[in-house]
N, C-alpha and C positions, 0 to 999 in steps of 0.2 A: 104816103109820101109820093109826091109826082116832081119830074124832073124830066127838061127837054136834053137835045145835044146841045152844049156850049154850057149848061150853069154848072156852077161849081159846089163840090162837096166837101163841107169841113168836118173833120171829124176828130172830137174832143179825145185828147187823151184817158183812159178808161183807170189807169194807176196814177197815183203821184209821181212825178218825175218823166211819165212817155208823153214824148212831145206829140201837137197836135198838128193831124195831116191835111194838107190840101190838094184837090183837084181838081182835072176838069172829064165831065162828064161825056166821053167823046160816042158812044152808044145805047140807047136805049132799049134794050129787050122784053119788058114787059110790058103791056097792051096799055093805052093811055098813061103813058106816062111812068108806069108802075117798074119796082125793079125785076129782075136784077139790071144793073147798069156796068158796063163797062167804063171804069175811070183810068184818067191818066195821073197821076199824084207827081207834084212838086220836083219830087225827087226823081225821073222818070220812072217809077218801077206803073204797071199795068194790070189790072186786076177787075175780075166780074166782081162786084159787091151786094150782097144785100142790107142796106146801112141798116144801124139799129140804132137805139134812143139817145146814142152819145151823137149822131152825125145832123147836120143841118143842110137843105139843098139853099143855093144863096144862087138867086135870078139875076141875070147881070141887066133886066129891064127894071128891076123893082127894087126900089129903098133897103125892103126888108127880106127877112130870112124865113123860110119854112121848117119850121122845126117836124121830126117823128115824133 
């Protein structure tokens, strides 16, 4: 998974019923692109993540989405 500052991170709910979160990626700390990344999620809350297989990075230059 690689992600610059500014794309956004979707991350699917992992149960039935938890809603799915979105953010934007406002730091990048892993070397080329790599995580972990600091996000800022919808709801303001602010958190280093290392996404995993439920999360998508979504490039705000490009059509589509980078899936893990």
């Amino acid at each position: 998974m690689h992600a610059s500052v500014g794309d956004r991170l979707h991350v699917h709910g992992k149960v039935v019923g938890n809603a799915e979160r979105y953010g934007v990626i406002i730091e990048v700390h892993g070397s080329n692109g790599d995580p972990p990344y600091l996000v800022k999620f919808d709801d303001g809350h602010t958190c280093l993540m290392f996404p995993g297989p439920d999360a998508l990075i979504e490039h705000p230059s490009h059509s589509g989405a980078s899936r893990t």
